[in-house]
One Martini backbone bead per residue (centre of mass of N, CA, C, O) as a GRO file, in nm:
protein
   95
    1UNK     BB    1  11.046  -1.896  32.385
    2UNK     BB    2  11.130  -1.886  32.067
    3UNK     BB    3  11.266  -2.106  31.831
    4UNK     BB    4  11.458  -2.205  31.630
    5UNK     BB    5  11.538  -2.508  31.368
    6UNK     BB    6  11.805  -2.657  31.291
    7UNK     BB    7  11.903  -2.913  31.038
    8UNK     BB    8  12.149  -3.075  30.940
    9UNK     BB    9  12.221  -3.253  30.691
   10UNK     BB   10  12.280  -3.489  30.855
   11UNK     BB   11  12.121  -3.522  31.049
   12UNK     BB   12  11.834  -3.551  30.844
   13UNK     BB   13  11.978  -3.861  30.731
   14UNK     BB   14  11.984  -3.988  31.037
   15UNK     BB   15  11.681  -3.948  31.047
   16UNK     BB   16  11.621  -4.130  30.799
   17UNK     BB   17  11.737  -4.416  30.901
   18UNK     BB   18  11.527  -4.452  31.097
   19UNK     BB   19  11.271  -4.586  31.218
   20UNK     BB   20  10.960  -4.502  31.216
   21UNK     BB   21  10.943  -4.539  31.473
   22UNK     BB   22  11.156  -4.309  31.636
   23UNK     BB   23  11.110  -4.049  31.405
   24UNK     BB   24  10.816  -4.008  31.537
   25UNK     BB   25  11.000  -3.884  31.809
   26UNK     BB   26  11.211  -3.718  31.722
   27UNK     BB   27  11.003  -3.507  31.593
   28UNK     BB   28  10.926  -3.433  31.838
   29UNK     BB   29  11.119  -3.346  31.991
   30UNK     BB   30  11.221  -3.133  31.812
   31UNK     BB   31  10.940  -2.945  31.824
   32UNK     BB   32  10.999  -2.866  32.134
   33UNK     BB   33  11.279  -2.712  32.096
   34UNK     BB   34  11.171  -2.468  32.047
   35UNK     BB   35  10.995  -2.353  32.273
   36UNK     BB   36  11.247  -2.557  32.436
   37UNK     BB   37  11.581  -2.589  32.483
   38UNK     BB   38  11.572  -2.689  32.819
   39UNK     BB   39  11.442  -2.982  32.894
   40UNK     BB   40  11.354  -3.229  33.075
   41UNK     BB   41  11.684  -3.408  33.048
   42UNK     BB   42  11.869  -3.203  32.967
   43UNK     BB   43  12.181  -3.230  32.858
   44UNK     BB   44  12.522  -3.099  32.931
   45UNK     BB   45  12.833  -3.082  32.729
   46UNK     BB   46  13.090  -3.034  32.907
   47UNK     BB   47  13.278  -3.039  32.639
   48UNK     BB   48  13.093  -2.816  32.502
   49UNK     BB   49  12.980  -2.521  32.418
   50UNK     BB   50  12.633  -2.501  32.391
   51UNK     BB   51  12.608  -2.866  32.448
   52UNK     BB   52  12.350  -3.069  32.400
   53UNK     BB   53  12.105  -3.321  32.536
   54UNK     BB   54  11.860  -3.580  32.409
   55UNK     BB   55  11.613  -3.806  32.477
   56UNK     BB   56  11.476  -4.086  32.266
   57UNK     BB   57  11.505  -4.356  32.425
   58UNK     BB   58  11.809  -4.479  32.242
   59UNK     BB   59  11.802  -4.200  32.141
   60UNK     BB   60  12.018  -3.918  32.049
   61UNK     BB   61  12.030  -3.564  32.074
   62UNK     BB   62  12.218  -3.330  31.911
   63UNK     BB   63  12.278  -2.990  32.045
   64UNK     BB   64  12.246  -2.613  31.981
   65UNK     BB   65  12.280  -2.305  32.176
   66UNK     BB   66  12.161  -1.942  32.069
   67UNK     BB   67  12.023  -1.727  32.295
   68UNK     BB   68  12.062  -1.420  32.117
   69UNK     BB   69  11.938  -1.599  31.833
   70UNK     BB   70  11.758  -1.776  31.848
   71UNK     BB   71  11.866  -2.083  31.856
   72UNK     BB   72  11.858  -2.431  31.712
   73UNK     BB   73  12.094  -2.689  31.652
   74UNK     BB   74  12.124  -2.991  31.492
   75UNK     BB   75  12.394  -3.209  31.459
   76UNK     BB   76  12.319  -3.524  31.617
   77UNK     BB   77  12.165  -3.861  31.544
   78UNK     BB   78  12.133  -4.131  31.761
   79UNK     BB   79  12.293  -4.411  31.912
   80UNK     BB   80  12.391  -4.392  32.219
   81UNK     BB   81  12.676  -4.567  32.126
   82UNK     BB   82  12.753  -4.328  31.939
   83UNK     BB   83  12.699  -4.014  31.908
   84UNK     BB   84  12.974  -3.948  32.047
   85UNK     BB   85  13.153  -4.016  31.775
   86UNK     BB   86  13.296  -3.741  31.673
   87UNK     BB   87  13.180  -3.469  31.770
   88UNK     BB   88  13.357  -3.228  31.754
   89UNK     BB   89  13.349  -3.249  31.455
   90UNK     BB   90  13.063  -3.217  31.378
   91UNK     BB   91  13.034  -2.912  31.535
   92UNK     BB   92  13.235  -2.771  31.325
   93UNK     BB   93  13.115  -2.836  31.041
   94UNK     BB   94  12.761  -2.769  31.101
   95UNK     BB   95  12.806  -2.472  31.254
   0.00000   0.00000   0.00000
């Protein structure tokens, strides 16, 4: 199953302030997200309806997944210890 991959413009702002060897681990791991949309490691976050994450390093990248229309939107990257704060704010906004 192929999907698109769509990443919002705060998230493209945040893969760009990472340094650079995490940015090219990150764009590795969402290139792989068309292919598989819950790869090995996504974890659903539990209070957010298909809304998942998946690791790369100490970052972690926040998205969801559109089924019917084959769809992943990458809604938020960042470090682990942020990442999820205002989260639910940040997918009404993005989505």
């Amino acid at each position: 199953m192929k999907c698109t991959v769509q990443i919002a413009a705060g998230a493209l702002k945040e893969i760009r302030a990472l340094p650079a060897d995490a940015r090219k681990e990150v764009g590795i791991v969402i290139d792989k997200l068309g292919s598989d949309p819950r790869p090995v490691g996504a974890r659903k976050i539990a209070a957010i309806p298909d809304c998942y994450r998946v690791r790369s390093g100490v970052y972690r990248i926040v998205y969801t997944v559109k089924d019917k229309v084959l769809s992943v939107s990458i809604v938020t990257v960042g470090h682990r210890s942020e990442v999820y704060r205002g989260l639910r704010d940040k997918i009404r906004r993005r989505t």
